[in-house]
Each structure stands twice: as C-alpha cells, then as structure tokens.
Backbone as CSV, one residue per row, in Angstrom:
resi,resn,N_x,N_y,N_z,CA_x,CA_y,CA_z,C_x,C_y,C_z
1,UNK,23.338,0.731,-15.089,22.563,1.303,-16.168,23.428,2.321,-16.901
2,UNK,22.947,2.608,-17.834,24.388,3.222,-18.869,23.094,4.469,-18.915
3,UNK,24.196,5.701,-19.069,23.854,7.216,-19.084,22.823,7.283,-20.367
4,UNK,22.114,8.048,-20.633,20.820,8.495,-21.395,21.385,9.179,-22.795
5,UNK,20.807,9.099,-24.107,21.073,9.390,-25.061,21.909,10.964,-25.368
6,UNK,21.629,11.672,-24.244,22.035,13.162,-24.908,23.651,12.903,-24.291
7,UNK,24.289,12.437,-24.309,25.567,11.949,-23.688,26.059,12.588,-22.101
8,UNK,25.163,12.294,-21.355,25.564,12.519,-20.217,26.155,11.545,-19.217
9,UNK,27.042,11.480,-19.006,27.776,10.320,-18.383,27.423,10.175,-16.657
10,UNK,27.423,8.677,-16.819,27.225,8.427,-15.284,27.167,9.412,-14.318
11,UNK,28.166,9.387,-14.246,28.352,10.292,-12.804,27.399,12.082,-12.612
12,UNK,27.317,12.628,-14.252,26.509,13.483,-14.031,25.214,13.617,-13.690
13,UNK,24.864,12.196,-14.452,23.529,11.641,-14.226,23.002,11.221,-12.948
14,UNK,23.799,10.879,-11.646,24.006,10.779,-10.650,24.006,11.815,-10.228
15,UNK,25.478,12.725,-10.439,24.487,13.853,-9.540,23.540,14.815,-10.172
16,UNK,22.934,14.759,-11.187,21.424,15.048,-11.166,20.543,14.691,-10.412
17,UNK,20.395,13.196,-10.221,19.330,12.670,-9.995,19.867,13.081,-8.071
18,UNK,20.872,13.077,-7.647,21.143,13.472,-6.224,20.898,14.932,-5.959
19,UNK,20.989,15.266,-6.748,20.398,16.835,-6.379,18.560,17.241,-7.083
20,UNK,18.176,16.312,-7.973,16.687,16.833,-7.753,15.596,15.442,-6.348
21,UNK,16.653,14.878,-6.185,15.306,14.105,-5.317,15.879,14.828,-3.659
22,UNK,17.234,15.783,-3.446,17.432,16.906,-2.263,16.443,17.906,-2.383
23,UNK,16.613,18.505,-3.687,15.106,19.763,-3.481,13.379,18.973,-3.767
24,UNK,13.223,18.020,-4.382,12.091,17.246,-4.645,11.704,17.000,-2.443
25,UNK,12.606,16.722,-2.021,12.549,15.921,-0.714,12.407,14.153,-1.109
26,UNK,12.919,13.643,-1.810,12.655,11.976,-1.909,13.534,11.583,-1.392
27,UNK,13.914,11.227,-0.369,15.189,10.660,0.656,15.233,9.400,0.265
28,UNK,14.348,8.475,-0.116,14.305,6.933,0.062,14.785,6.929,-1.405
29,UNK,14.672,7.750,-2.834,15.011,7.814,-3.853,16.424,8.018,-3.692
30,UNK,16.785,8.756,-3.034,18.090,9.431,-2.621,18.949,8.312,-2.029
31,UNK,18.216,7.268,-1.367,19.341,6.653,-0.740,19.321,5.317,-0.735
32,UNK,18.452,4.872,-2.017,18.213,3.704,-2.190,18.191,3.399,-4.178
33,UNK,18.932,4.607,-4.997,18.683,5.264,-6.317,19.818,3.673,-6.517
34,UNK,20.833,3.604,-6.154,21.984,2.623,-6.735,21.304,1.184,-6.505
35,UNK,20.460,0.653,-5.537,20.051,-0.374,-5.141,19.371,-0.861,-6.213
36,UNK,18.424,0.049,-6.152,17.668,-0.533,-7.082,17.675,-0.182,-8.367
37,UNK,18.593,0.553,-8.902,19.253,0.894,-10.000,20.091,-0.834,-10.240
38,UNK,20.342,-1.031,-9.931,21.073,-2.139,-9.807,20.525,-3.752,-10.223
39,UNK,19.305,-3.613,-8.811,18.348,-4.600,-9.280,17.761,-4.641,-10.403
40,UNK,17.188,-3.294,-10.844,16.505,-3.341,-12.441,17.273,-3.842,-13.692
41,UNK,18.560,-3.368,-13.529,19.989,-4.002,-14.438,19.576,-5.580,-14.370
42,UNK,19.865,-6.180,-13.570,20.047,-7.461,-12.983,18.840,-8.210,-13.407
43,UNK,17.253,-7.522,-13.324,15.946,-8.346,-14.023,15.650,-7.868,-15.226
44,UNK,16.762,-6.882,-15.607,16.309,-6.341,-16.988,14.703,-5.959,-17.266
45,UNK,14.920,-4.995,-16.437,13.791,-4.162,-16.093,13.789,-2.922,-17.512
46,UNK,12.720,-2.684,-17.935,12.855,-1.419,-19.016,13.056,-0.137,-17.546
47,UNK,13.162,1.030,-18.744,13.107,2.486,-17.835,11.733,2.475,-16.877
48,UNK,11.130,2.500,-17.737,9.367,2.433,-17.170,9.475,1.672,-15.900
49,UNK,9.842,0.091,-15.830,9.744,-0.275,-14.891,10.521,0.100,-13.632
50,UNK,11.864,0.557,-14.388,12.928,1.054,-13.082,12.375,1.992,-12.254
51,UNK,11.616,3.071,-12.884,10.856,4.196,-12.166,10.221,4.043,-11.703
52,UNK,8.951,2.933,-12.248,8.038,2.571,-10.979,8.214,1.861,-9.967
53,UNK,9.588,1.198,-10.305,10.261,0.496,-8.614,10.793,1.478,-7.623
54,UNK,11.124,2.387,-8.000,11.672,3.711,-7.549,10.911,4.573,-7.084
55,UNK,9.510,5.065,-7.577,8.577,5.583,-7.077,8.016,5.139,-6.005
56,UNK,7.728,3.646,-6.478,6.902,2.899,-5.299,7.847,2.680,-4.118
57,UNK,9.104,2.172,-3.919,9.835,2.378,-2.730,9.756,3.979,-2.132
58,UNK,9.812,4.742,-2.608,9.848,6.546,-2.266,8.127,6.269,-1.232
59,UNK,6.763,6.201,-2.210,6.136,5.657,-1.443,5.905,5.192,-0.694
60,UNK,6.040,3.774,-0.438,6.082,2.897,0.421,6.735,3.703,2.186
61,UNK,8.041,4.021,1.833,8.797,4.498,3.268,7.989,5.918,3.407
62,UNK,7.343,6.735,2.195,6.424,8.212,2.868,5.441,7.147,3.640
63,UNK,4.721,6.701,3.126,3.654,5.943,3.771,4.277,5.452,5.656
64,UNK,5.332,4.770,5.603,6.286,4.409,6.995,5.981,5.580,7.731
65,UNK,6.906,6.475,7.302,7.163,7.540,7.982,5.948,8.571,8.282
66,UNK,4.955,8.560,7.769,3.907,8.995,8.200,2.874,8.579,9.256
67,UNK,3.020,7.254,9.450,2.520,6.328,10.063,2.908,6.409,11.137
68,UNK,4.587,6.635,11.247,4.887,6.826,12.606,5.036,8.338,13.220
69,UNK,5.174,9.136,12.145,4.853,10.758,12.740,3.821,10.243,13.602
70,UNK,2.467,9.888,12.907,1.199,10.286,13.507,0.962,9.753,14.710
71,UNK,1.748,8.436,15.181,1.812,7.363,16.197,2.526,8.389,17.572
72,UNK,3.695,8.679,17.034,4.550,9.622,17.686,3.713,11.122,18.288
73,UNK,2.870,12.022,17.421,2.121,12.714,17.840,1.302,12.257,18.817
74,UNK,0.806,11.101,18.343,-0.601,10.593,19.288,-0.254,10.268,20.747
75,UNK,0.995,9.951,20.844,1.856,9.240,22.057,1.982,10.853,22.870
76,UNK,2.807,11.636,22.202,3.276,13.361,22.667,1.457,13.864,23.181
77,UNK,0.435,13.482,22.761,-0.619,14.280,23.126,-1.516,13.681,24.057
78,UNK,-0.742,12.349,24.979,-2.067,12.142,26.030,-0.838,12.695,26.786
79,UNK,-1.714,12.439,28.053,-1.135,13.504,29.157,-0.072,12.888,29.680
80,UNK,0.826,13.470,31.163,1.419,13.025,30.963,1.469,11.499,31.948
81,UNK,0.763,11.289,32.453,0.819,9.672,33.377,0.413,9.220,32.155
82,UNK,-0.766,8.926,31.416,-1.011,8.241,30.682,0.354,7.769,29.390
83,UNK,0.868,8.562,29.007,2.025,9.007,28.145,3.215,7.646,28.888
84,UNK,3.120,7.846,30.322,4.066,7.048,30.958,3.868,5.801,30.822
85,UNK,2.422,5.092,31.218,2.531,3.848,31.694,2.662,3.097,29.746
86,UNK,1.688,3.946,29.024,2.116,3.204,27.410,3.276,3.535,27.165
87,UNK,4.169,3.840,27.718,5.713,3.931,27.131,6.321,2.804,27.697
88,UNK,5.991,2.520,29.029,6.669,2.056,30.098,6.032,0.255,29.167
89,UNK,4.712,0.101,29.333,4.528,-0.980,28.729,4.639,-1.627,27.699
90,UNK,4.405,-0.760,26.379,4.494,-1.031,25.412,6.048,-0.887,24.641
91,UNK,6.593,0.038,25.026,8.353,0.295,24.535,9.240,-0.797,25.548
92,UNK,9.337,-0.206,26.924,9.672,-0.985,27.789,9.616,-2.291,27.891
93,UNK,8.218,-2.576,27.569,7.817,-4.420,28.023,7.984,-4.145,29.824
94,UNK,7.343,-3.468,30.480,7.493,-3.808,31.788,6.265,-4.207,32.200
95,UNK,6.014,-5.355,32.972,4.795,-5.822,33.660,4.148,-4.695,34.325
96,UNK,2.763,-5.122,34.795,2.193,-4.030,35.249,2.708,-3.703,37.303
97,UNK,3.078,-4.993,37.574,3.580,-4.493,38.889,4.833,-3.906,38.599
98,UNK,5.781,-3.960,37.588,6.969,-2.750,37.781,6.463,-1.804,37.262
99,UNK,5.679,-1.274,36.627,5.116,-0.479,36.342,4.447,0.850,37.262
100,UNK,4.219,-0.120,38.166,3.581,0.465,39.811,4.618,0.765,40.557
101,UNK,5.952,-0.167,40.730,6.745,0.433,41.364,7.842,1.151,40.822
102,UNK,7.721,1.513,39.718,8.506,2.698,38.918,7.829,4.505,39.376
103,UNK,6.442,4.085,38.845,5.285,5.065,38.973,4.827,5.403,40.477
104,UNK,5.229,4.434,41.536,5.218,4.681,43.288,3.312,5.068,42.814
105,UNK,2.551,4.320,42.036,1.246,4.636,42.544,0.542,2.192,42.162
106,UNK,-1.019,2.316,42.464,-1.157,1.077,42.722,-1.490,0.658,41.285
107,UNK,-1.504,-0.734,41.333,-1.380,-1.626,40.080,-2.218,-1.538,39.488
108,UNK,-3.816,-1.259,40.274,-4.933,-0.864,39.574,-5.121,0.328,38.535
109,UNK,-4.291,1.468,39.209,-4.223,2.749,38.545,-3.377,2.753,37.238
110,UNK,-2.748,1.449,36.930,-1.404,1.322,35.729,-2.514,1.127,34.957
111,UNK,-3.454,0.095,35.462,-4.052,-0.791,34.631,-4.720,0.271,34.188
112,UNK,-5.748,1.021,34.840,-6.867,2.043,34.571,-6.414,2.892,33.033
113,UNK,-4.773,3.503,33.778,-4.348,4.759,32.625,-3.924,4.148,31.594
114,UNK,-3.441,2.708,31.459,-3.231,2.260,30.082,-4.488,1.846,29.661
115,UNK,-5.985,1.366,30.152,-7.159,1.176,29.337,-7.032,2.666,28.663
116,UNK,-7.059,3.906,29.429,-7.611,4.699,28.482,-6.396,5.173,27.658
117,UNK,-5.233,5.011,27.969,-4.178,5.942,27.225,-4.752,4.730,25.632
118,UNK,-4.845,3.812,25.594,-4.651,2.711,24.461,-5.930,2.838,23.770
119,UNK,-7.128,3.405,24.544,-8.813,3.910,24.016,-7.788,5.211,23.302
120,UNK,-7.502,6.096,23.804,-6.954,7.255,23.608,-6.297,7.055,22.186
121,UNK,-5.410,6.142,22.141,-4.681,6.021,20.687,-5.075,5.248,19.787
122,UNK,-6.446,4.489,19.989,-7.034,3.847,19.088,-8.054,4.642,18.045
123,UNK,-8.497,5.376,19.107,-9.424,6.347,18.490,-8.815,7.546,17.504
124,UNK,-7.666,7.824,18.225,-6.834,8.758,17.051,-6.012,7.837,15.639
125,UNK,-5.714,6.737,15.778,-4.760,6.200,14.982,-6.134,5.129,14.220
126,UNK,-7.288,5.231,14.520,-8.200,4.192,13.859,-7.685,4.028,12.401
127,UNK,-7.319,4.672,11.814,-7.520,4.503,9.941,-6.011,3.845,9.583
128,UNK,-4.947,3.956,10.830,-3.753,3.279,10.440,-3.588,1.591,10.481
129,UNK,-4.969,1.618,11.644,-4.903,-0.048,12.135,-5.610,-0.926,10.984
C-alpha cells in the first residue's frame, strides 16, 4: 500500500501505526498490520475495507484471548485435587486408571472429582460454550 496523501513515506507510516497500536494495546494489529496490509493490496480492497479487516482480526484474537484468560482462571480456582485430575485428563489425555495411579487414590474418586471439577467449569464458563 503506498503512504497517505500528506507525504509520509512508508516506513514512517509504519512506524506510526507500530507505535499507536503499542500504546492503543492492539498486538494482533501490531503483528499481523503487513499481512494483511498485503492481502488488501492483492483483493484490492479500498481503505475502508483494509481497516475493517484489521479491526476485525484485532477482535477476533481479543475475543481468543479472553476466552482463554477466563478458561485459565476457571481451571486456577477449583481446588486443588479437582484442578489435578481435569488437567491430568483433559491436557494430559490420561485414562482414568493412570489417573489413579499418578494420584495413589481409587478410580472411583478420579471419576467423582472430574464429575464435579467439569460441573464446576461448566457452570462458570456457561456463556463461552
């Protein structure tokens, strides 16, 4: 894309736009500005549209990253056996008998603390599912 009427050349225009989406906080603008700077060139996209491809990616990954803060909180706030066996199962992939013999307690009790650790994070994460 070629620099903007008041004659500011590329590269300043660059680092403009790299230094207001650092204090703005837009990281995904920040590190995805040439990509799709690029692509819009390429479909001959107007300005209008370049920005709203640009916005909406910035979006899109806040939306990500929020999703998994809140997942990540929800995980940090059951206790801590429960915390274990959904890590152990769900990150891990470990069956529920290694599960038991990781944890040195019985297969029933894996089963028990992941019903509720998974009640536990359904009920907090309802509006993400």
């Amino acid at each position: 894309m070629t620099a903007g009427r008041r004659g500011v050349t590329e590269q300043a225009a660059s680092a403009a736009i790299e230094q207001a989406c650092r204090m703005l906080r837009l990281p995904t603008m920040r590190d995805r500005f040439t990509e799709i700077a690029a692509a819009a060139e390429r479909e001959q996209l107007s300005y209008l549209g370049f920005l709203a491809e640009l916005v909406m990616a910035e979006c899109d990954d806040r939306d990500r990253r929020r999703a998994a803060r809140r997942v990540r909180e929800a995980i940090r706030d059951l206790t801590p056996d429960h915390r274990a066996v959904i890590l152990l199962r769900e990150l891990e992939g470990l069956s529920y008998a290694e599960i038991s013999q990781v944890l040195e307690c019985p297969k029933g009790t894996v089963m028990s603390r992941l019903h509720y650790a998974r009640r536990q994070l359904q009920r907090r994460l309802r509006e993400l599912l």
